[in-house]
N, C-alpha and C positions, 0 to 999 in steps of 0.2 A: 613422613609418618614413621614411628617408632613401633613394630608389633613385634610380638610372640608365639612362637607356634609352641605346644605343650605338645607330646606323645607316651600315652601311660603303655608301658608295656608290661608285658607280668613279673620283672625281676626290678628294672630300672624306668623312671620319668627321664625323659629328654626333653629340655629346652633349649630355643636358639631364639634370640633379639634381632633382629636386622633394624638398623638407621638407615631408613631410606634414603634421607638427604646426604647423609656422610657413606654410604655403601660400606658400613663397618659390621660385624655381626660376632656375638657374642656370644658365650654356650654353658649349658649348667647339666650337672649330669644328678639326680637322686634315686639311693632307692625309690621304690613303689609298694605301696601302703595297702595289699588288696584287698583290706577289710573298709579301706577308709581311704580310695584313691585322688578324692578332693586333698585332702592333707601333703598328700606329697605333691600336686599340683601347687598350692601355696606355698610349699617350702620350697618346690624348686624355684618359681618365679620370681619370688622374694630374693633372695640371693644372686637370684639373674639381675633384676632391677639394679640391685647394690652395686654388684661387680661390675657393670655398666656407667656406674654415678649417678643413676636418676633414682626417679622417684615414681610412685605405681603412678599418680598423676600425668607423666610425662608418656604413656603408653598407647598410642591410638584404637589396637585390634589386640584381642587374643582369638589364636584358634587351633581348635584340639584335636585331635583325633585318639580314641578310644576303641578300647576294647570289652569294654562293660557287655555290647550286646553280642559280641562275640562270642565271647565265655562263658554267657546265658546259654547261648545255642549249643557250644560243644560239650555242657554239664550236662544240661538241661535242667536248669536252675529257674525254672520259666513262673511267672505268676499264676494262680490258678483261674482256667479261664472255662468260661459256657458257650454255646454256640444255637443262636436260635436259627433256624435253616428252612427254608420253603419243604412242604411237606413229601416225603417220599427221598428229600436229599441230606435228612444229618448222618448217613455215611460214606458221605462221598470221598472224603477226609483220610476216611479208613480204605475203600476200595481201590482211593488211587488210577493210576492208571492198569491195574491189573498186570502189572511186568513182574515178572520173579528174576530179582537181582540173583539169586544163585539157584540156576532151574536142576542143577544135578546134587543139589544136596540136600537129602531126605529129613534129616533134621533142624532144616533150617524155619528158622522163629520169623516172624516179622516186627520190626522195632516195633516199640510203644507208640498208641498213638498221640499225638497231643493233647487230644481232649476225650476222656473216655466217654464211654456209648452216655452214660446215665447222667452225664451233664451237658449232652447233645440233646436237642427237645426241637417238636416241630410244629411250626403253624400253618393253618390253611391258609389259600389265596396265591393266586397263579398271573405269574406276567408271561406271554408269548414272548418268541424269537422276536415279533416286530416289534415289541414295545404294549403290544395291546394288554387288554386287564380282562384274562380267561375267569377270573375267581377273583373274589374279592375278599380283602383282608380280614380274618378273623379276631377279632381286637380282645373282645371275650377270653379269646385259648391264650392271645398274644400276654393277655397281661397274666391269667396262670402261669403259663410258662416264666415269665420273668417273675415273679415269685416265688416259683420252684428253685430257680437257679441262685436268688441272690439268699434263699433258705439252705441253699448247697456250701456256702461261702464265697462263691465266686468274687475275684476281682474286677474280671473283665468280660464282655459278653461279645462274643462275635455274632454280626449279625449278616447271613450268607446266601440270599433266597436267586435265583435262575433269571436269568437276563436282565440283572438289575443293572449292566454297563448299559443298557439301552432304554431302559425306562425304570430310577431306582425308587418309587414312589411307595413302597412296600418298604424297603428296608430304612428308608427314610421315617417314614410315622412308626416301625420297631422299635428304630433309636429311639425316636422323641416319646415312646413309651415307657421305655428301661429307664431313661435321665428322670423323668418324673415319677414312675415307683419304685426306684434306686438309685439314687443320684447320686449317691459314696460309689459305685460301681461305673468304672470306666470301658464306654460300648464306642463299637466303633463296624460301618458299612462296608459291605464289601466294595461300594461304591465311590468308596471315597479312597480306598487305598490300589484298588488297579481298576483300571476301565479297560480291562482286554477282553477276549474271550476266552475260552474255557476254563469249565467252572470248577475244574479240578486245582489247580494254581490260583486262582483269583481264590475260590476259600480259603487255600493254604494259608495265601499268604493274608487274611485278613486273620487267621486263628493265629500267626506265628506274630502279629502287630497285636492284638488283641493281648496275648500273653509277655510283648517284651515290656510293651507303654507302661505299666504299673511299676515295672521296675528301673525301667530308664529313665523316665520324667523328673520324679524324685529326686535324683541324681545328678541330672543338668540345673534344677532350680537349685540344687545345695551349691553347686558350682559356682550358679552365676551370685547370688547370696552372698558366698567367702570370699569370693573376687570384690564385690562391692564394699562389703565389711573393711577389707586390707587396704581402699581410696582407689581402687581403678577403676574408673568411669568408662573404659575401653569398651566395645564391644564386642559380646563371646558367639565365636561362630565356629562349626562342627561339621569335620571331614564326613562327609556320606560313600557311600559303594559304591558312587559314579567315577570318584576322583576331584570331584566339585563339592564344596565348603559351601554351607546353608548359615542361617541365621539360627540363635541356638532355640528361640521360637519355633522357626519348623522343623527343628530336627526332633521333634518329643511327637504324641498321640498320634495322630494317621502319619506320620512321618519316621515313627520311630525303628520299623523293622528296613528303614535306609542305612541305617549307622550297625547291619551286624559288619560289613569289611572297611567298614570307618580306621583303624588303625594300620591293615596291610594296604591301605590304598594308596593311605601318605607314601610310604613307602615307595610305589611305583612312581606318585608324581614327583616324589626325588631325585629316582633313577631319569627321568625325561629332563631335569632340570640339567641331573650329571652329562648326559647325550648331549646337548647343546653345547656345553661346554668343552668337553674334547674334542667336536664331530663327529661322531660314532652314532650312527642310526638303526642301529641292529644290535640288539643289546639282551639277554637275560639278566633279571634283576633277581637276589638272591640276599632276603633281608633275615638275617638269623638272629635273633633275640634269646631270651633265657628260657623260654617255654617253648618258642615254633621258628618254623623257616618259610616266609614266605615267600614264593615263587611266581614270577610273572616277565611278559615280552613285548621288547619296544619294537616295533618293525613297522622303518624306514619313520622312525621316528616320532611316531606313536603309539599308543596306550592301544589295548584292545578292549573293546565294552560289549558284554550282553546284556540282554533282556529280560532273563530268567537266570537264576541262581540256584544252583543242586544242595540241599542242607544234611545234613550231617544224617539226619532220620529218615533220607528219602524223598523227603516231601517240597517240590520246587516254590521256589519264590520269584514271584514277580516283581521286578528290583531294577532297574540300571544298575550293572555292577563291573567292574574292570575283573579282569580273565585273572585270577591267581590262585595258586594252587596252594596248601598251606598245608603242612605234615606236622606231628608233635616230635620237633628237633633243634635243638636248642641247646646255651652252654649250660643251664639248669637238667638236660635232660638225664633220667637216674638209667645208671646202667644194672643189667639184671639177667638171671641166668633163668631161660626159660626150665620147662619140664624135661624136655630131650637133651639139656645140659648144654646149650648154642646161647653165645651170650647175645643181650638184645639190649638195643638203649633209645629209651621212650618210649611211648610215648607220653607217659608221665613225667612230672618235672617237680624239682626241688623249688621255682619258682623263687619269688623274693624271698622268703620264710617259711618253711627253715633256712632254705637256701642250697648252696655245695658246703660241702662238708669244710673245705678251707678258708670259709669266711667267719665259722667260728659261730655260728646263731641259733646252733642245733643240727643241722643235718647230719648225718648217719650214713646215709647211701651214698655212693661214688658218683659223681655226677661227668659231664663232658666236661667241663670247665676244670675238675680235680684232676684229669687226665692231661690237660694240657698244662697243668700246672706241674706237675711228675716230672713230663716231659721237658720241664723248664721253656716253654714254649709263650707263656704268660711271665710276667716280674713275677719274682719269690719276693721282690720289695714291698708290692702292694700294686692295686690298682687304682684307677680313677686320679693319676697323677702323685698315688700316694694317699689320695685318702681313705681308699678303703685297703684294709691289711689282709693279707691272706695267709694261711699256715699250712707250709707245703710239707713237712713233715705230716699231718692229719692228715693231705689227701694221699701220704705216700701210702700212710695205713691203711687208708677204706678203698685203694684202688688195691693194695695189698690182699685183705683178706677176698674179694673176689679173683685177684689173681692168684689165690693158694686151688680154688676151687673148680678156678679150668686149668690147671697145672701148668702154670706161666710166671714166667717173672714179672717182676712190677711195670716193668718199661714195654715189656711186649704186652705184659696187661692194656696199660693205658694206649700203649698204640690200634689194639683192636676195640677199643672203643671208638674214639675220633674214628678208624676205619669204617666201624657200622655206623656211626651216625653219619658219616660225607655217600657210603653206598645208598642212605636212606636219601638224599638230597640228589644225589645224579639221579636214580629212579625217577623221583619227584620231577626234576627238572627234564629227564627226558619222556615222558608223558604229557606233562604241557605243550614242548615242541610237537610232538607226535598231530595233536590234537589239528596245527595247521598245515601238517607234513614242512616244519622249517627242518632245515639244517642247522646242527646246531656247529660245526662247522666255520659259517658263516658271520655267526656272533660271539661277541663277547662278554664276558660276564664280569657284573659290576658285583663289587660286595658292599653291603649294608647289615648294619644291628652293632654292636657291641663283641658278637662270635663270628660276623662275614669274614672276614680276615683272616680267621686262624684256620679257615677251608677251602677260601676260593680255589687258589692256585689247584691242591689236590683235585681240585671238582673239576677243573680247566682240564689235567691232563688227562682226567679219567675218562672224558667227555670228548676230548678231541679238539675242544675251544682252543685257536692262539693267542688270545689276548684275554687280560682283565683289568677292570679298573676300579681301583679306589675314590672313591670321592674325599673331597677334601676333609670330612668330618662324617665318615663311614657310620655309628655308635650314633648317628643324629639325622641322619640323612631325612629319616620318615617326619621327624620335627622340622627340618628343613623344608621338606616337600609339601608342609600344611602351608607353610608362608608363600609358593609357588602356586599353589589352585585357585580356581577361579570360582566365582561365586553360580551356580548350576542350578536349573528346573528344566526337570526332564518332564515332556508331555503324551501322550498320545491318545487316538481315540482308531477303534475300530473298526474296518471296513469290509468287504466280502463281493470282489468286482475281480470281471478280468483284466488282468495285467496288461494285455495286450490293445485292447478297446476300454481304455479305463475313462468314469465320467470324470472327463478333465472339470468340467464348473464345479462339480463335489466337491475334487480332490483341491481343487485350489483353495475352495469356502472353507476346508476344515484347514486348511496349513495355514491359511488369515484367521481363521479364530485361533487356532492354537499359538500362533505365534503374537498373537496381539496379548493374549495371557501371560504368554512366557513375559513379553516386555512389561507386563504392567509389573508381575514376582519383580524383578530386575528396578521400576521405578521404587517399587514400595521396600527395594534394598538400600535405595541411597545412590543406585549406579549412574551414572550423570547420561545423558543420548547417547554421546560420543564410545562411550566404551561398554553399548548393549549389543550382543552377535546374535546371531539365529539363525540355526545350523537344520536341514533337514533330512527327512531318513524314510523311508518306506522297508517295510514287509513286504518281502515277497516268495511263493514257494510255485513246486509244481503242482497243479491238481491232484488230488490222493494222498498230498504227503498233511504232516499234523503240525510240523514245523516252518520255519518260513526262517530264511535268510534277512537280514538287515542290511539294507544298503545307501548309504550316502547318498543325496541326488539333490542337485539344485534348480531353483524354483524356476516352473516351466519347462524342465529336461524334456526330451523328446522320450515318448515311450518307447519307441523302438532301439533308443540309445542305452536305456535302463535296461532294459531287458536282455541287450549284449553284456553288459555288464554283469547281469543276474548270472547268466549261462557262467560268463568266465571265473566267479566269484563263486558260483557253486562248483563246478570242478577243480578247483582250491582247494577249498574245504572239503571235500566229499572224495575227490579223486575221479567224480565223475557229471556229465551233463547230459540234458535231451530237450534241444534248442526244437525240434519237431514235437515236445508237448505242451499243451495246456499250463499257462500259468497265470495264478492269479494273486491279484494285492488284499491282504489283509488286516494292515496299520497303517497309519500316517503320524510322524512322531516329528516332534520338534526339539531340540534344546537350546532355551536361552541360557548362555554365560555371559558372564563381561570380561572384555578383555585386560590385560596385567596394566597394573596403574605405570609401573616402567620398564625397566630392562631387564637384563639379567640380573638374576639374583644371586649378591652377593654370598661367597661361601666362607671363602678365607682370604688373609695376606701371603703374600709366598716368602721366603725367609731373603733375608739381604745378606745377613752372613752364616757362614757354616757353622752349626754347633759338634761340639766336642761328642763322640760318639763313645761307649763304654763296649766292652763283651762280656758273653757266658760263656756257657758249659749250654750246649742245646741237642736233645735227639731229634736228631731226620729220619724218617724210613730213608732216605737214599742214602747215608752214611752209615747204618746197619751200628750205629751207636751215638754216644755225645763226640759234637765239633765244637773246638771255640769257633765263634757265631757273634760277629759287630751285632751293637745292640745300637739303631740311630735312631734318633727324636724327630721325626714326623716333620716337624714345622719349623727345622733345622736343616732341612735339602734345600741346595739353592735351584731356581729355575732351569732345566735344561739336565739336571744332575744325573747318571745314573751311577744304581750301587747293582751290583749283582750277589747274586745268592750264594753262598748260606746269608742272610742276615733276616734281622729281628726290626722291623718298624714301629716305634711306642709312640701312642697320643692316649690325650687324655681319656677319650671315648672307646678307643678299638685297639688292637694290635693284628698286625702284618705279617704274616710269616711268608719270607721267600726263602724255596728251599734251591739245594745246589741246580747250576744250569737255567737259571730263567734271572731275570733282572730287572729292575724298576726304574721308573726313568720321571723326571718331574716335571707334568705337562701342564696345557695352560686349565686356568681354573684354581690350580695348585693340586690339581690331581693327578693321582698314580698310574702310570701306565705301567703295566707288569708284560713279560711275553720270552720265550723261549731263546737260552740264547743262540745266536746264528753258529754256527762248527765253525 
């Protein structure tokens, strides 16, 4: 099979082809359209196809991963939504857990909330903890209210009423009230998008789907529309926050608050792709694009996933979502002189349009990418192999006039921006490790985006890390890595038992229904028997706590087996255990994926003979000026090669920078090994 992974990011689209039967793969690089990101999706493809010699016909799969609901959440660009709530709860939303993010400062505000008080409305009718029906539903108020709301404008109506994971027969006839006296108006249960318990997160996260579905749906049918229009019968499937690729069907309405880490995720399954490949099981991933850097860790070889995801406003989401931390730092990112006169860079970005000042399309402000261009760190030829031009004159001047401003030359200018932006990326990246007490020591760091390259190494020594590695096609990597996921439904249902005396017949009866579910998602994908998996997982914490650990366990484990596991997996994470308390099980979670149709996936060819290499003129901090600096072509090292530093590594997607003392070496995969050289 012949597919496409697409990746919109906010400056550049990334496509990559793989020929599964030939293990060949192909690469296109375009701006990104963010008014019109379908557009650049067809232009990139198109051209992918051509460069390839086929035709859109010839293409089995596309699959995307996006950043549409990402960008929704970190604007808050959200559709206008309502919220109809069991009576006494439309401000649960707003109360939260009662935590003050900042308890010692006297002026501190509380974000906005999603949905304001006067388009929260409440109905009568009460479900019990067990499921029972204390009150019964007031249909009279019910249908007021939703004519209040759809008189308000609303798009979307969250409907959020108390124990509906256990008995949802209230929010259920809501829905089917709102669909029949507003049926332009897209409603959706709490029921239907998490079955956990508490109802603080489970509303969240129905107001935060509630608000994205109107504007993502839209979006994916224009997608799959212009893909059909252009003859490709393929079908279009969509990176989720788990790491697992859906069908573009469920990736819209109760499914759509899945795809807000849909674009950082690919990323990560890249990085695991890159891991297999070198042997490297301990890994920081480090995907820096034109807007952001996203950060995340492979350890011993895999991804990390939770269950809940912390949103930009506070308010948690109930989500499978893989562990990544994401800062606004990027080679779009505008550098700027706060109040107290300390230069600072991002978290805004010059993004695709206007762009850096040296691509000529309007920008104004200095961005990180006009700094490394200064530095002659980037071609003053152009980028993208040449097709896109840049004018290193313009960034000397907009790096210029803020360097008149903090009283610097232009080179020390540009050098303390790349500074503050790589200081913002160690922070970044040492708070993720913090989070599992890793060493970061220990692992190495892989670069990905378009900008990984022009930092890692700095990030390496800053950090302490000996090694890093490039992947074959760093600038594509996150496009690479949608062709690498597996098809995923994440399940689970709620439970409230000791851990230690758990009803085994329960506990088996929900893992057999939920896994007989997962398998049917999985049939009604297309996945044939042979390549359906189903993985299990329990909740579990210690009595009084509000949280609960996730732990792997296979069917029929010993409870006593789990339960050491629990101990030694909470003092991991925690730093600490008390194998002498009370513990009890709270979820039972299943996920069906299917396993990779083949092997490794293809990334590159490695070079058979050496290409001719050029030099510059390039500033290092460790040269305290410009060094002439080999400028070599990427895909022009032969196997085995190493070049040591100073030198410049150019592809079409990324550029390399290794500075004096460390050295690159060309391992398998056709990937970069970087590392300190020996004295």
């Amino acid at each position: 099979m012949r597919r496409i992974g697409v990746d919109t990011g906010g400056s550049f689209t990334d496509c990559v082809l793989i020929d599964d039967a030939l293990g060949t793969v192909t690469v296109e690089k375009v701006p990104s359209q963010p008014a019109h990101p379908e557009r650049a999706i067809l232009d990139g493809i198109m051209r992918l196809v051509a460069k390839a010699g086929l035709t859109p016909a010839d293409i089995g799969a596309i699959v995307h991963g996006t950043t549409i609901a990402t960008n929704i959440v970190i604007e808050g660009t959200y559709a206008t939504a309502g919220i109809l709530a069991t009576a006494g709860c439309r401000d649960v939303i707003e109360i939260g857990t009662q935590q003050r993010p900042q308890p010692y400062d006297l002026l501190h505000r509380p974000k906005p909330v999603l949905v304001p008080r006067d388009r929260r409305l409440e109905v009568a009718g009460r479900i019990a903890a067990d499921g029972a029906e204390v009150e019964a539903l007031d249909e009279t108020a019910a249908r007021q209210a939703i004519t209040a709301l759809a008189g308000a404008g609303v798009q979307a109506i969250a409907v959020t009423g108390l124990f509906s994971f256990v008995a949802p027969a209230h929010e259920t006839r809501l829905a089917a009230l709102v669909s029949e006296i507003a049926p332009e108006i897209y409603v959706v249960a709490s029921s239907d998008v998490s079955r956990e318990m508490r109802e603080y997160p489970r509303f969240a996260t129905t107001v935060v789907n509630a608000a994205l579905a109107p504007k993502l749906d839209p979006y994916i049918r224009r997608l799959q529309e212009e893909i059909r229009r252009q003859g490709f019968a393929a079908d279009l499937y969509v990176m989720q926050s788990s790491g697992g690729i859906a069908t573009a069907q469920r990736s819209m309405g109760q499914r759509a608050h899945h795809l807000v880490l849909s674009g950082p995720a690919a990323g990560i399954i890249g990085g695991l792709v890159t891991s297999r490949l070198v042997g490297i099981d301990r890994l920081v991933t480090l995907d820096v694009g034109g807007t952001s850097a996203d950060i995340g860790i492979l350890a011993e070889g895999q991804s990390r996933i939770r269950y809940e995801m912390p949103m930009p406003n506070g308010m948690p989401l109930h989500v499978p979502n893989l562990e990544i931390e994401t800062i606004g730092a990027g080679g779009g990112s505008i550098a700027w002189i706060d109040a107290g006169g300390a230069l600072q860079v991002g978290p805004r970005s010059a993004g695709a349009r206007p762009g850096p000042v040296c691509f000529g399309l309007g920008g104004t402000e200095p961005t990180v990418t006009d700094a490394q261009l200064v530095l002659r760190r980037l071609n003053p030829a152009g980028l993208l192999g040449g097709a896109l031009t840049v004018d290193r004159d313009a960034a000397v001047s907009a790096v210029g006039h803020l360097a008149e401003r903090l009283g610097l030359g232009v080179e020390q200018a540009a050098l303390g921006i790349v500074a503050v932006m790589e200081a913002n990326m160690a922070g970044a990246i040492m708070r993720t490790a913090a989070r599992h007490g890793d060493d970061l020591r220990d692992f190495a760091l892989i670069a990905a985006g378009g900008a990984g390259g022009l930092s890692v190494v700095p990030l390496a020594i800053a950090l302490g890390m000996p090694r890093v590695v490039i992947p074959p096609h760093p600038g594509l990597l996150s496009a690479a890595g949608l062709l690498a996921a597996d098809l995923r439904h994440d399940l689970s249902v709620p439970v409230l038992m000791d851990a230690a005396k758990p009803d085994a017949a329960l506990v088996a009866r929900h893992q057999a229904d939920l896994e007989a579910q997962a398998l049917a998602y999985l049939a009604a994908d297309g996945i044939p028997p042979a390549r359906r998996l189903c993985e299990h997982a329990l909740d579990i914490r210690y009595f009084g706590q509000e949280y609960a650990v996730t732990l792997p366990v296979q069917t029929g484990e010993r409870a006593d087996a789990v339960l050491a596991r629990f101990h030694d997996s909470h003092a991991r994470i925690y730093g600490h255990s008390a194998p002498g308390t009370g513990v009890e099980l709270t979820a039972i979670r299943v996920t069906g994926r299917s396993l990779p149709q083949a092997g490794a996936l293809p990334m590159s060819e490695a070079a058979t003979e050496p290409a001719a290499g050029t030099s510059r003129a390039v500033w290092f901090e460790e040269t305290g000026g410009y060094v002439e600096t080999a400028i070599l072509d990427r895909f022009g090292l032969l196997p085995g090669q190493i070049v040591a530093g100073p030198a410049i590594i150019e592809q079409l997607d990324s550029t390399t920078v290794l500075p004096p003392g460390w050295t690159a070496r060309a391992a398998a995969g056709n990937c970069l090994i970087i590392e300190r050289m020996t004295p």
